[in-house]
C-alpha angles and dihedrals in degrees: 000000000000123000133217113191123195128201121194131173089210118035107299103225104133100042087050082052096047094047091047084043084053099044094054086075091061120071083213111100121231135199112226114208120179132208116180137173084031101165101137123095093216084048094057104043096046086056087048091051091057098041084056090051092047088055080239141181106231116197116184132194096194131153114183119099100219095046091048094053078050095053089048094050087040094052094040092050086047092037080227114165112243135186109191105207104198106021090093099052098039082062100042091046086048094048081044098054100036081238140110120234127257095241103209122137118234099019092134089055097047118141110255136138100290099043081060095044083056093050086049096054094047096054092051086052089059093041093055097029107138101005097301098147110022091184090065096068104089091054086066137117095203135015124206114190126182156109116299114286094022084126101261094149120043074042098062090037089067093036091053084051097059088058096267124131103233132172135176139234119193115203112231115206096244103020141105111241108239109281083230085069086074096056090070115103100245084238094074097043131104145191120206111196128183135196110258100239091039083054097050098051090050098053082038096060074039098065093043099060093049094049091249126150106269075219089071113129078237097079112023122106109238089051089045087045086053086045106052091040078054091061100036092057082054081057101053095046090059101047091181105061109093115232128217132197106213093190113148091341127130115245090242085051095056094041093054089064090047096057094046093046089050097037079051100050091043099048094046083047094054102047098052085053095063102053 
């Protein structure tokens, strides 16, 4: 397997976004190693060495000027293949604006409001993951309701992650939603559907990774049929709760919906308050 290595001199997380965004468009598969915060000469060049070693791709988001002439004398000394993410930017920006750059690693990550607002969302996401406390619903930004492996989850981790409260209700085939459920503007709240025999393969693969009878009531069609009617009927009774079908679809793809939907909601809400 191929490697791509990344060196960063702040924490590297959009560059390794950007690299795992770019290999999806390639069957091979690649092996993603990351290296932040990297500011010390004996530290680079012991990562170049191996990446000389590896055979590997590095690819480096670094912005200060000394480290980067160091890279290039490092990479020319190993013959390792590099691709520099931001350099040329950084010098095409600079030559646009008549202006050097500052130079300091980490700018774009400093801690500032809204890097706290999105901690604290997280942290709510992880709190109130799966129903756990049902009080704190109405104290959310964003609502996600539906039947086991409709993708709550993973969904309110990136929207977390986007600076959004958001916590989760699973629907439970029997059993009365939380009334607390009821104390959530309709705006905030939304249903996640899935196509029945979508939604079988998936709790099938499920069982088998925990070791469970492929016989369970969990995956089988006709309990997944009842279970998705169920929610359906929780749909109905609460019109105004969109309702999305997160079949085949990937999580950024369906959150995408959600915010405009929500951005939506909130503006045309706003702006009839105000008249």
């Amino acid at each position: 397997m191929k490697t791509v290595m990344i060196i960063s001199d702040a924490t590297g997380e959009t560059a390794e976004r950007m690299v795992r965004a770019a290999t999806l468009q390639f069957s091979e598969p690649v092996q993603i190693r990351l290296f932040s915060r990297v500011r010390l000469e004996q530290e680079l060049e012991q990562i170049l060495e191996k990446a000389a070693e590896l055979k590997a791709l590095v690819v480096f988001t670094v912005v200060n000027p000394e480290e980067r002439e160091l890279i290039s004398k490092l990479v020319e000394k190993y013959n390792i293949e590099t691709v520099d993410l931001i350099g040329a930017l950084i010098s095409k920006l600079a030559m646009y604006l008549g202006a050097p750059p500052a130079g300091v690693p980490g700018l774009l990550h400093m801690i500032t409001e809204d890097y706290f607002r999105r901690i604290e969302a997280v942290e709510f996401a992880v709190k109130n993951d799966d129903g756990a406390e049902p009080r704190n619903l109405p104290k959310a930004d964003l609502v996600l309701v539906g039947i086991s492996r409709t993708s709550k989850t993973p969904l309110s981790t990136y929207l977390a992650q986007r600076g959004l409260k958001v916590a989760n209700v699973p629907l439970v085939l029997g059993v009365d939603p939380p009334e607390e459920l009821t104390q959530v503007d309709d705006r905030k709240v939304f249903g996640l559907i899935v196509q029945p025999d979508m939604l079988m393969r998936i709790r099938q693969a499920r069982l088998s990774h925990l070791g469970m009878p492929q016989d369970s009531s969990y995956g089988q069609r006709a309990h997944i049929d009842n279970e998705i009617a169920y929610s359906r009927e929780i749909f109905r009774k609460h019109a105004n709760w969109p309702v999305i079908d997160v079949t085949n679809r990937a999580i950024e793809e369906t959150a995408a919906d959600i915010l405009r939907i929500y951005t939506e909601r909130n503006s045309t809400s706003a702006v009839t308050a105000a008249r």
